[in-house]
C-alpha positions in Angstrom: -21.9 5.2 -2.4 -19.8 7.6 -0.2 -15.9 6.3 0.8 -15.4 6.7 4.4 -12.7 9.5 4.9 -11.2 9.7 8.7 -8.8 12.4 9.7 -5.5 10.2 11.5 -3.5 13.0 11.9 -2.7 16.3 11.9 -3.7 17.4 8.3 -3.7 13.6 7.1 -6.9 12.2 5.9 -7.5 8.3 5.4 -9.8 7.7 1.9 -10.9 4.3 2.7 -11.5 2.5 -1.4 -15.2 0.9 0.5 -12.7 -0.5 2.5 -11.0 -3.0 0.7 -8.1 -0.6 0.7 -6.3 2.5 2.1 -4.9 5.8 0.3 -4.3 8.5 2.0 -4.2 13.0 1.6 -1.5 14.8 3.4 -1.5 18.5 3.3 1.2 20.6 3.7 1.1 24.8 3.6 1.8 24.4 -0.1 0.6 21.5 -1.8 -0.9 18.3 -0.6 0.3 15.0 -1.5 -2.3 11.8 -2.5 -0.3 8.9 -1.0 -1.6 5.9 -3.2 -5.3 6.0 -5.4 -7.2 2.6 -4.4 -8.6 0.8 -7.4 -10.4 3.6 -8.9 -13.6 3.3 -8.1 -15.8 6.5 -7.6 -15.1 10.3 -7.8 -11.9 10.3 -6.4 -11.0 13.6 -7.0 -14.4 15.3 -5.4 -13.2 13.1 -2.2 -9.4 15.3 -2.4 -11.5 18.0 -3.7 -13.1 18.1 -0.4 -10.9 18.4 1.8 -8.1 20.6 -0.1 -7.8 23.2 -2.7 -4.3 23.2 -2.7 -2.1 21.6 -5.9 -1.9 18.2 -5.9 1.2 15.4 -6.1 0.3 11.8 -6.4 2.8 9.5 -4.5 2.6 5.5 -5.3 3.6 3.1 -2.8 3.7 0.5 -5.4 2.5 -0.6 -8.8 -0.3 -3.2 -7.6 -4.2 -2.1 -8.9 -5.2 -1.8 -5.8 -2.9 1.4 -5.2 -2.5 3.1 -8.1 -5.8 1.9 -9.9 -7.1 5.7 -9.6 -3.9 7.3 -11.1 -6.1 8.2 -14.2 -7.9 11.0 -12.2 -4.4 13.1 -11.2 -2.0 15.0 -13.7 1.3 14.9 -11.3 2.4 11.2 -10.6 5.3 9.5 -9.1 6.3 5.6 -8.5 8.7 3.5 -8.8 10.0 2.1 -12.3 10.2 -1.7 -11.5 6.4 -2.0 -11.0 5.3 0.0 -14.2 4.6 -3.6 -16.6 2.7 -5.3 -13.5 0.9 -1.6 -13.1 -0.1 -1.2 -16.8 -0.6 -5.0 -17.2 -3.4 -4.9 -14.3 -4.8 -1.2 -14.6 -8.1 -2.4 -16.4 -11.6 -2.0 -15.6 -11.9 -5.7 -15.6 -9.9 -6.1 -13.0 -11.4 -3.4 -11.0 -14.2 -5.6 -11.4 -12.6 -8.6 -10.8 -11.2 -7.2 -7.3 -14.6 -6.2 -6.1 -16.0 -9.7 -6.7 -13.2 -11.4 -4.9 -12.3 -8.9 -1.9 -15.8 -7.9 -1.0 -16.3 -11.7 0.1 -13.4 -12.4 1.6 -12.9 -8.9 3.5 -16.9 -8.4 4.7 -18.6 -11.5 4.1 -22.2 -10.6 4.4 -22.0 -7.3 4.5 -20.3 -6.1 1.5 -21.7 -5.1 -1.9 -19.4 -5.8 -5.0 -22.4 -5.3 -7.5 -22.9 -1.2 -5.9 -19.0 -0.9 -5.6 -18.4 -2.1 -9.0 -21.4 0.5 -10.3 -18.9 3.5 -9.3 -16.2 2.0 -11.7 -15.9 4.7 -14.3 -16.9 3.8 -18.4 -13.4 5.8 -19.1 -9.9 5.3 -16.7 -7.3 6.2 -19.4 -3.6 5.0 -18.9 -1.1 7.1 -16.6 2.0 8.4 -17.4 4.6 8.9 -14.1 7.8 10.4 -13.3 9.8 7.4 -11.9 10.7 7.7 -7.6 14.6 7.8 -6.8 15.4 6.5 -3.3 16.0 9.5 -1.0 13.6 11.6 -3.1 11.9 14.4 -0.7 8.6 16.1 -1.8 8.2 19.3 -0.3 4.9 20.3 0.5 5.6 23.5 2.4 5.2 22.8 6.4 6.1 18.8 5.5 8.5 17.0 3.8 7.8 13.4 3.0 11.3 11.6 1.8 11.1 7.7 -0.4 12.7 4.9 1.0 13.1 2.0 -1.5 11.9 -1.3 0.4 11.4 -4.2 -2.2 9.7 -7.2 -1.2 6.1 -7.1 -1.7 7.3 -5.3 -5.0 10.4 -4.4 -6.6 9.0 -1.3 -6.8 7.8 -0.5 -3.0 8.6 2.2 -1.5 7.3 4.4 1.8 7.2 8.1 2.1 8.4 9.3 5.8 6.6 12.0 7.8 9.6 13.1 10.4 7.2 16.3 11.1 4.4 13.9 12.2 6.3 10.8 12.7 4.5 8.6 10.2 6.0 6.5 7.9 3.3 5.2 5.0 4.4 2.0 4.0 1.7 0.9 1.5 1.8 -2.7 1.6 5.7 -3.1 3.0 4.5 -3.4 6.5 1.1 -3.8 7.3 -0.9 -6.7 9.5 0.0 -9.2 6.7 2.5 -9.2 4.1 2.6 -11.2 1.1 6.0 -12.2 -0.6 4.4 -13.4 -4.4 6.2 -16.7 -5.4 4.8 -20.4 -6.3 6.7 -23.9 -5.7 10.1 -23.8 -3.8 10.3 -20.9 -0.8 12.4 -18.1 -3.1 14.9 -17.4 0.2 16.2 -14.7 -1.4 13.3 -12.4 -2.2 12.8 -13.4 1.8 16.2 -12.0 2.5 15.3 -8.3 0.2 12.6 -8.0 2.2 14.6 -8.8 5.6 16.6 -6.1 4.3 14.3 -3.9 3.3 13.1 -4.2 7.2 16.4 -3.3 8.4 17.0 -0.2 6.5 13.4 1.0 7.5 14.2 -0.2 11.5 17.3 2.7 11.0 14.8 5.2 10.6 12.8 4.3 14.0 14.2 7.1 15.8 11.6 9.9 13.6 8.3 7.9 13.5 6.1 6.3 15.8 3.9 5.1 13.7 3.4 3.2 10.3 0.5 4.7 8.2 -0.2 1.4 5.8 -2.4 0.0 2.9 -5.5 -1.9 4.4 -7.4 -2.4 7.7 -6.6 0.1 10.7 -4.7 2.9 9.4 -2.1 3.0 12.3 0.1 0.3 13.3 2.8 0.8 16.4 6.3 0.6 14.6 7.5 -1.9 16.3 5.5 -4.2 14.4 8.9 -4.1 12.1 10.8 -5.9 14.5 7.8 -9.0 14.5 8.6 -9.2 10.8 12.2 -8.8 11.4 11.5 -12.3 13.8 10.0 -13.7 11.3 12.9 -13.4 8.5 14.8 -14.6 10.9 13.7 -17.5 11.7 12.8 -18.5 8.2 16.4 -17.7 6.9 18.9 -18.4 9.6 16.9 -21.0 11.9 15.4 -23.7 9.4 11.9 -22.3 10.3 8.5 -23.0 7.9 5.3 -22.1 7.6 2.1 -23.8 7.4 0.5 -24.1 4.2 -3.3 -22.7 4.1 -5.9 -21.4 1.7 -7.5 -18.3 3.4 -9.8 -16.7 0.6 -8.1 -15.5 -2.1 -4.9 -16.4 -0.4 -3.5 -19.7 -0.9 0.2 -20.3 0.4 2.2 -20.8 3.2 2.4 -18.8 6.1 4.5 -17.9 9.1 2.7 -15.8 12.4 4.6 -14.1 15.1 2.3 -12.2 17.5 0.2 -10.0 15.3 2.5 -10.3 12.0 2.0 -13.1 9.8 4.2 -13.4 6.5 2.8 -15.5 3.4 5.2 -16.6 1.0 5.4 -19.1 -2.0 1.6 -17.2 -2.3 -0.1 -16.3 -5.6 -2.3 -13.9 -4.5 
């Protein structure tokens, strides 16, 4: 099976896991960063291979499987500490499997093929070591600088990696077309609030990119979906505001929708 690769950008490549999920290659004059690894199915490094000779850094949004579950195929690795036990504790081959079975349905009913995807799942995927992200941290690649912002909420551990030379900010799974906030039984207002702020501090960075380069779906999202989640805090902190509880495959929770964001929190997966 071949991964659809799309070029978004000027030297930015989207690596699209069968698309269940997004990582993405930026190359720089120097050295060309891997912005997240998928689950880790297939030859992941013949797809970089392909499109870049230059040395490699590996740069982890967060520690869920599903972006750093092909870690074990790079030498150079950074991510955040506070997601390393849900990372090791989930960076098996069954659930690689697992993931298949479940997303394929859910994502392409019909059409996907979790058997053929979970084929490319390879016999060996030894554990990774990483050198742990600060906040602020810049990684030079040359031409490009991409600099981590801490923004927990969907993790403790999330973080996104701004692109002032292109204007793109890749913010894994802290802003895409649906967030999750993980929590069961009573609404947990404050990891709500860490992710309100985590929205702020990303809103003060507007001004140098236009748009957000994030983990599933369409690569490119207009920033101002920001300010929809923003909305969205708000009313659910400061104005009373609830969802509606739902079950939508593998997601079962309650949600809130503004426009084209919708927020699920008090969700287990």
């Amino acid at each position: 099976m071949k991964k659809p690769i799309y070029l978004i950008a000027d030297q930015t490549y989207l690596i699209s896991d069968y698309k269940l999920v997004n990582y993405y290659l930026a190359i720089g004059s120097d050295k060309a960063a891997v912005i997240d690894t998928g689950m880790g199915y297939g030859p992941i490094i013949d797809d970089i291979k392909s499109l870049t000779d230059k040395p490699l850094v590996v740069l982890i949004t967060h520690g869920h499987p599903d972006h750093c579950g092909g870690a074990y195929a790079f030498d150079e690795i950074f991510m955040h500490g506070a997601d390393e036990t849900f990372a090791k504790e989930t960076y098996t081959n069954e659930f690689r499997s697992y993931y298949a079975d479940s997303r394929v349905p859910e994502r392409f009913p019909g059409k996907g093929n979790a058997e053929a995807i979970k084929a490319t799942i390879p016999a060996s995927t030894p554990p990774f070591t990483y050198t742990p992200l600060i906040d602020g941290q810049v990684f030079d690649l040359g031409d490009r600088k991409l600099e981590t912002i801490h923004t927990p909420g969907h993790s403790d551990g999330s973080v996104c990696f701004l692109d002032r030379k292109n204007r793109l900010l890749f913010s894994g799974d802290t802003v895409n077309r649906s967030i999750i906030i993980f929590g069961e039984h009573e609404v947990n207002y404050q990891a709500i609030k860490t992710y309100q702020d985590s929205l702020q501090r990303l809103w003060e960075y507007e001004a140098d990119f236009d748009y957000l380069v994030v983990g599933h779906d369409e690569p490119l999202l207009d920033k101002t979906i920001i300010q929809k989640y923003l909305a969205i805090t708000k009313e659910l902190l400061e104005h009373g505001a609830e969802g509606a509880y739902e079950e939508r495959g593998i997601r079962k929770g309650w949600v809130y929708r503004y426009d084209s964001a919708e927020l699920w929190y008090r969700c287990l997966s």
